[in-house]
C-alpha positions in Angstrom: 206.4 84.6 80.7 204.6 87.1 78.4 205.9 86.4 74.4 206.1 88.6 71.6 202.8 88.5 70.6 201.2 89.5 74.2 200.5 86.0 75.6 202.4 83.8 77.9 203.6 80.5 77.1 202.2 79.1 80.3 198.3 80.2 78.8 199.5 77.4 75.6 199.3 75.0 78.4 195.6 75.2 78.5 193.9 71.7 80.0 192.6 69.9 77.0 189.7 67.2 77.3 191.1 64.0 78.5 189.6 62.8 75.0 188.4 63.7 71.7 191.5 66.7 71.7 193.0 66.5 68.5 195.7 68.4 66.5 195.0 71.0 63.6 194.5 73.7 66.3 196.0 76.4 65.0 192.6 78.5 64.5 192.5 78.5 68.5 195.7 78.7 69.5 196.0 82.0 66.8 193.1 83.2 68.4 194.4 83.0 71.9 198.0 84.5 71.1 197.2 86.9 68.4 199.8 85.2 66.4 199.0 85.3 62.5 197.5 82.1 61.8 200.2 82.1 58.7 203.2 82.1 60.8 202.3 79.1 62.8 203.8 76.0 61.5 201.6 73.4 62.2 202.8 70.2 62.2 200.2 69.1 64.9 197.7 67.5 62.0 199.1 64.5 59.5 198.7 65.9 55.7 200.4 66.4 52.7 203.6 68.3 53.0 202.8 69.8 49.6 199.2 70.2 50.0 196.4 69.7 47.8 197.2 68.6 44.3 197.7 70.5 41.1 193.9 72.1 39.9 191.8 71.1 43.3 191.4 75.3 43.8 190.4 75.9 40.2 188.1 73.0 40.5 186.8 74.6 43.9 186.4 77.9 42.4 184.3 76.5 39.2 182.3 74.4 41.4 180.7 77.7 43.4 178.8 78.8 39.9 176.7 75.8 41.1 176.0 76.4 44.9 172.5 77.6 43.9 172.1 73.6 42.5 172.1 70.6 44.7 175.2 67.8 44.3 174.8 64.7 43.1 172.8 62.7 46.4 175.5 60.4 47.0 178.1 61.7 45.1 178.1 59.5 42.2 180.4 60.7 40.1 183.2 61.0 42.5 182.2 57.3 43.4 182.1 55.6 39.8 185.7 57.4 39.3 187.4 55.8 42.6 185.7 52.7 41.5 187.8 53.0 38.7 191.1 53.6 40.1 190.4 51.2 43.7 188.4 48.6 41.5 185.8 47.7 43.5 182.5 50.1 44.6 182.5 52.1 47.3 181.4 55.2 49.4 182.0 58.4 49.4 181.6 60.5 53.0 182.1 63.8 54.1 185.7 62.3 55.9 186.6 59.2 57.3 185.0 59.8 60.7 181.4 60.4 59.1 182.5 56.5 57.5 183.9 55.3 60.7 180.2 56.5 62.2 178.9 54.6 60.1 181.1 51.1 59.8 180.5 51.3 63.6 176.5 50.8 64.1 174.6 48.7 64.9 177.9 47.0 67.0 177.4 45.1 70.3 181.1 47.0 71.2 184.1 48.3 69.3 187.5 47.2 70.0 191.0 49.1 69.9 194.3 48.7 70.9 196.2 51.9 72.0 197.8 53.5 71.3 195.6 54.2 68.6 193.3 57.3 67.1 191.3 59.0 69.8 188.7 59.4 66.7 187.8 56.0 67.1 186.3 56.8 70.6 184.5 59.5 69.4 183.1 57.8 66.2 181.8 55.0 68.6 180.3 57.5 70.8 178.2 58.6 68.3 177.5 55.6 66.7 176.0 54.8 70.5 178.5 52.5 70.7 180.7 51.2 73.9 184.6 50.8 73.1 186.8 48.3 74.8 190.7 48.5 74.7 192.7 45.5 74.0 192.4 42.2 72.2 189.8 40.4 73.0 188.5 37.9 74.0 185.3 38.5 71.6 181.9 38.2 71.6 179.4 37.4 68.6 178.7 41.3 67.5 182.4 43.0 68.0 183.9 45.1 65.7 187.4 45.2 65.7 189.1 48.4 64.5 192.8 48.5 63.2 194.9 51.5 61.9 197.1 50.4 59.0 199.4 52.4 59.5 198.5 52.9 62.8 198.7 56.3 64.3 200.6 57.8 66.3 203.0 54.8 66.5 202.9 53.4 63.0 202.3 49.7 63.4 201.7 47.9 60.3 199.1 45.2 61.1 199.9 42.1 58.6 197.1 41.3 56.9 197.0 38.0 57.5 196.5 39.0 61.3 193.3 41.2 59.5 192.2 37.8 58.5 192.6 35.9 61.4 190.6 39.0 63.5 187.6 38.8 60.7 187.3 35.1 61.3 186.1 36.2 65.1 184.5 39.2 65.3 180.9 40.3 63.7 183.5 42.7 61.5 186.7 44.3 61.0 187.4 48.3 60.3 190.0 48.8 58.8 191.5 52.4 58.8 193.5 53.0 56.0 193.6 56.8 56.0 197.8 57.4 55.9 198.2 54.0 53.5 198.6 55.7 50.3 201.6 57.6 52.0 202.9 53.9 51.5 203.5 50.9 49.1 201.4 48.4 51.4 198.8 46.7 49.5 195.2 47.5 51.0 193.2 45.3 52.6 190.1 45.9 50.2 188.3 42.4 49.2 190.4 40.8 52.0 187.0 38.9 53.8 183.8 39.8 53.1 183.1 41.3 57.3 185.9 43.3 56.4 185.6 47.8 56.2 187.7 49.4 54.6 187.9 53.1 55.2 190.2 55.8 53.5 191.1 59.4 54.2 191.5 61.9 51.3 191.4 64.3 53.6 195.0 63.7 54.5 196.6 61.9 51.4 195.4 65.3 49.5 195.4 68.0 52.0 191.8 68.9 51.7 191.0 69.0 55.4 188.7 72.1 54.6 186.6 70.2 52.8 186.8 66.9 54.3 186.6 63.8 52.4 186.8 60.1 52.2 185.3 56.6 51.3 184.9 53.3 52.4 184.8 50.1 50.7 182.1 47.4 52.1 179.8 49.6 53.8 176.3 48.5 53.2 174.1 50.4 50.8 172.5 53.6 52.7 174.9 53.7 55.2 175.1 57.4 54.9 172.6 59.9 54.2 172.2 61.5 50.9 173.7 64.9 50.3 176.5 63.9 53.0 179.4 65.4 50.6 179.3 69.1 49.0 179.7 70.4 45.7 182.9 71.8 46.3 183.9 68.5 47.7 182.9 66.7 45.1 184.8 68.8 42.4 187.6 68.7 44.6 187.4 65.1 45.3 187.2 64.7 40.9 190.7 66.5 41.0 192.2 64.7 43.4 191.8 61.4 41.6 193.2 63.0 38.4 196.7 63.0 40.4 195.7 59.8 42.1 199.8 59.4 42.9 200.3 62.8 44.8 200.8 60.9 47.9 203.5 59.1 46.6 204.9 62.0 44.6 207.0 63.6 47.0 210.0 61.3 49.2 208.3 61.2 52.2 209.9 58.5 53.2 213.7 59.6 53.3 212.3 63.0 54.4 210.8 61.0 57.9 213.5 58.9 58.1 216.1 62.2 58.2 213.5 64.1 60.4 213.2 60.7 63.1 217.1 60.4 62.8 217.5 64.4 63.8 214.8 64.0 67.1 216.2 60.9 68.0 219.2 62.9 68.2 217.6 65.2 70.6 218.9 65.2 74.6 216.1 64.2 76.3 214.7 62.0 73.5 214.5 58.5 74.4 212.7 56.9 71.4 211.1 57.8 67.7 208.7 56.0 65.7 206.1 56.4 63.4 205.5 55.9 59.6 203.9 57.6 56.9 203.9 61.2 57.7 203.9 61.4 61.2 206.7 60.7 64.0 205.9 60.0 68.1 209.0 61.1 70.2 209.3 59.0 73.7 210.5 62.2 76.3 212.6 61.5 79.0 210.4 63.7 81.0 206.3 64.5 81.2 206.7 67.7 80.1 204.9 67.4 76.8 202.4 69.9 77.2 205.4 72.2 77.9 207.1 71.4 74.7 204.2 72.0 73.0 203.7 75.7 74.5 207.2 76.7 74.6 207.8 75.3 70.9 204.9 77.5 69.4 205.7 80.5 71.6 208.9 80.7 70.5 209.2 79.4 67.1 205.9 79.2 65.5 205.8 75.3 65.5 202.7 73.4 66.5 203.6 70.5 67.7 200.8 67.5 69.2 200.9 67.0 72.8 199.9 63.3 72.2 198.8 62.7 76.3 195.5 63.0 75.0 195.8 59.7 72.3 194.7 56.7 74.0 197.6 55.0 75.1 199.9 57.5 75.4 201.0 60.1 77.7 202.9 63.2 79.1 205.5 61.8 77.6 204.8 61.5 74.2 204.8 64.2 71.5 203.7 63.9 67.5 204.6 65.5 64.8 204.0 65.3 60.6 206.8 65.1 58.4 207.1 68.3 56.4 209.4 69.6 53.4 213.1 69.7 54.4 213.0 73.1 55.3 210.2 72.5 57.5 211.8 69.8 59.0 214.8 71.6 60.0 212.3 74.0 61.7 210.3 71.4 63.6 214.1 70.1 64.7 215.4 73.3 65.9 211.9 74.2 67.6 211.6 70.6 69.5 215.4 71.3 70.7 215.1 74.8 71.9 211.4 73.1 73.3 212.7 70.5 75.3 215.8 72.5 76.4 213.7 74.8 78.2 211.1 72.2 79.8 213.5 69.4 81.0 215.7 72.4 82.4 212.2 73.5 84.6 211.7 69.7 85.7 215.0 69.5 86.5 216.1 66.6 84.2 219.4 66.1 83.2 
């Protein structure tokens, strides 16, 4: 089937890598369809729905008189202000993976437990570290690494279990990158082997940029210069409205969006937390959904067959505004309509 915009659906359905694929494609899949990269919806990546906060593009633009200067080595000034509003030190990286790199070496192997962050894999990888899925049993020199919230299917370790895990492995990572979406406490000064990594990438819709920090990573654990000017003076902003995550009611607007998919024929479970939902399909056909989703409404949904533990089953989306809710909604419908009807499920 050739679309509007000159490409067929079934070209959407390109084979991704079995691992490492992640969402925020829109670039590609604009380049491939000759769709304007402003019409697509993407709901594919877990950010903001309101994007960056108040004053982080002024602080951009200002920040470009000084491209002729170098930044501050390690970023200090963004550092001493999260100390401030964390209260403890920490880290600041160019994005949680850089910190994940980083919390990783040096590991005899790193644990996870899919379905879980295929970035994980990847950060281990380059960290020249083997990963091993499940729970255990450990040896002297693991790291264990737990999402909190976990993506895609939004677990909510306990921290207690964070405590009992620290008191057998060499360390535990703890990914906190969706947490400020919520009201759970952190796990920062929870044991002393325990990593603490944060996204700001995500809680302030920066992903341009990139940003986070980690709290407990050892001194020179990342290079110097590792974040930009203009990620530092956006990274300044962004702790000015330190409660944008929480500003908007992201909370009633997943539970209406999960409620409305749920609702869906050929939807057989919804979960998730923060701002992201997995839909369980009655079918394999998630790479369909995917293509005939964005070819005929603009909406970029995740085929999540390439998350570790997951499968042809499984789609992700992020919770958007209302409106963009009711678009995800009526794009997943018209989506599945179409692929269960070619598989030939009811």
């Amino acid at each position: 089937m050739v679309g509007r915009h000159g490409v067929g659906a079934e070209l959407l359905s390109l084979t991704l890598p079995a691992a490492g694929r992640h969402g925020a494609d829109a670039w590609r899949v604009a380049r491939l369809t000759g769709r304007p990269l402003a019409t697509i919806l993407d709901v594919s990546a877990n950010l903001h729905p309101w994007g960056p906060p108040p004053g982080v593009r002024e602080a951009v633009a200002r920040a470009v008189e000084d491209l002729d200067r170098y930044p501050p080595p390690y970023a200090e000034p963004l550092a001493e202000r999260l100390e401030e509003v964390v209260g403890s030190p920490v880290i600041v990286g160019n994005g949680a993976t850089e910190l994940l790199v980083a919390a990783f070496r040096r590991a005899r192997r790193v644990w996870v437990r899919p379905p879980c962050y295929g970035g994980y894999a990847e950060a281990a990888a380059a960290a020249g570290v083997p990963v091993v899925e499940g729970t255990g049993p450990y040896d002297p020199g693991d790291v264990v690494v737990v999402g909190r919230p976990n993506n895609p299917d939004g677990r909510l370790v306990d921290l207690d279990e964070v405590c009992a895990l620290a008191g057998g492995v060499d360390r535990v990572v703890v990914d906190e990158s969706f947490l400020p979406f919520t009201e759970e406490r952190s796990a920062i000064g929870l044991a002393p082997n325990v990593i603490v990594v944060q996204s700001m990438t995500k809680t302030f819709a920066i992903p341009g940029l990139r940003l986070g920090w980690a709290w407990n990573l050892p001194a020179g654990a990342l290079p110097p210069w590792s974040v930009n000017a203009l990620a530092l003076a956006a990274g300044l902003a962004c702790v000015a409205a330190w409660d944008w995550p929480r500003r908007p009611p992201i909370d009633a607007w997943r539970a209406a969006l999960a409620g409305h998919i749920a609702a869906l024929p050929g939807v057989e479970r919804v979960d998730g937390a923060a701002v992201f939902l997995r839909a369980t399909l009655a079918a394999p056909v998630a790479s369909r959904v995917r293509s005939v989703a964005l070819e005929r409404h603009g909406v970029l949904v995740r085929d999540a067959s390439t998350i570790p533990g997951c499968d042809a089953r499984h789609v992700r989306v992020a919770v958007r505004t209302p409106e963009e809710n009711a678009r995800i909604v009526v794009a997943l419908g018209s989506a599945l309509g179409a692929a269960l009807g070619e598989a030939g499920t009811p």
